[in-house]
C-alpha positions as CSV (number, residue, x, y, z in Angstrom):
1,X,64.5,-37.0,-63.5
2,X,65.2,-33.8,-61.4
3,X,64.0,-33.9,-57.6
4,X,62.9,-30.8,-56.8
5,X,61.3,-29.7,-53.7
6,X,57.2,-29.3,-53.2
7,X,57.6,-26.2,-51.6
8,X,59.6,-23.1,-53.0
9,X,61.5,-21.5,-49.4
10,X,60.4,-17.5,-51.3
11,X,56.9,-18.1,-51.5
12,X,56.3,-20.2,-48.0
13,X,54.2,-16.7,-46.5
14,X,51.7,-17.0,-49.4
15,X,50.0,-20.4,-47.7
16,X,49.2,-18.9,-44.4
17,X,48.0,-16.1,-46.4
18,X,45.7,-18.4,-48.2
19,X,44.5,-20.3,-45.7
20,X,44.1,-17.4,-43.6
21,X,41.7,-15.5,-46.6
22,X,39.5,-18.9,-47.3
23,X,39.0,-19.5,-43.4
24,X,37.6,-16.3,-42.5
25,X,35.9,-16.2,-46.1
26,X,34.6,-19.6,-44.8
27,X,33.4,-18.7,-41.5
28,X,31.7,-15.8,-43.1
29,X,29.7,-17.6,-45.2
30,X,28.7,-20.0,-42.2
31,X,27.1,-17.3,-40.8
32,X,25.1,-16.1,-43.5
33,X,23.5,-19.4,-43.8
34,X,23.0,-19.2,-40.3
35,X,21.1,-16.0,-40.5
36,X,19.0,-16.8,-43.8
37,X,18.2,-20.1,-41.9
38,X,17.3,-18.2,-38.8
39,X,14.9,-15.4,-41.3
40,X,13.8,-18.4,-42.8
41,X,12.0,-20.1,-40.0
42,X,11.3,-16.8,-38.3
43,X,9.2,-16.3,-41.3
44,X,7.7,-19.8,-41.8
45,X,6.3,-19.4,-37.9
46,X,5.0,-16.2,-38.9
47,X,2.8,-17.5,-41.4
48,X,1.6,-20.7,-39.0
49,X,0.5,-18.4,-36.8
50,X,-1.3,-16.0,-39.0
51,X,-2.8,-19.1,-41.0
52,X,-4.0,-21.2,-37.1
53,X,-5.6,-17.2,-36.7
54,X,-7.2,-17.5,-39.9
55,X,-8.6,-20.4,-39.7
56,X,-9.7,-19.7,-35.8
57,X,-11.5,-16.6,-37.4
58,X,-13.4,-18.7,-39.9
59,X,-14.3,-21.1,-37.3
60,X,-16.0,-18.9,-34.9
61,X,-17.8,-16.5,-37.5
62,X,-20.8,-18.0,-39.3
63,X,-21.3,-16.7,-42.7
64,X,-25.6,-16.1,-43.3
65,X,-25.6,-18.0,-46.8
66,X,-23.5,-21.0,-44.6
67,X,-26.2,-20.8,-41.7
68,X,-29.3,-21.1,-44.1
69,X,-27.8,-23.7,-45.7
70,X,-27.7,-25.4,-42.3
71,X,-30.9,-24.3,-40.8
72,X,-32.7,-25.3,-43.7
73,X,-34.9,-23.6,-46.4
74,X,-37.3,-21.3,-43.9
75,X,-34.3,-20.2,-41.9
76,X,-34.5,-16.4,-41.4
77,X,-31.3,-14.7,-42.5
């Protein structure tokens, strides 16, 4: 059996090289999930608040078929 080394001395600058391209490749991707995290709850609060104005809206306007209903049979619409 032949012992041979792990590391070829010609081709040491390719590993810096490669770590080099997959960390910043790396941190890039970090902060795209960052951002689509950040849209994503940016837009999740969005729709609370327009569905907590919705439902505020439907709470304080009566709707006339609702209010008969209520009132009874003779109430005047």
């Amino acid at each position: 059996m032949e012992m041979r080394p792990f590391f070829n001395k010609g081709s040491l600058w390719a590993y810096p090289l490669y770590a080099t391209i997959g960390g910043s490749f790396g941190y890039w991707l970090q902060g795209v999930e960052s951002r689509q995290y950040k849209l994503l709850s940016d837009r999740r609060q969005a729709l609370m608040d327009k569905r907590a104005r919705r439902a505020l809206e439907e709470s304080t306007t009566v709707d006339p078929a609702t209010q008969a209903d209520k009132e009874g049979i003779m109430a005047t619409v």
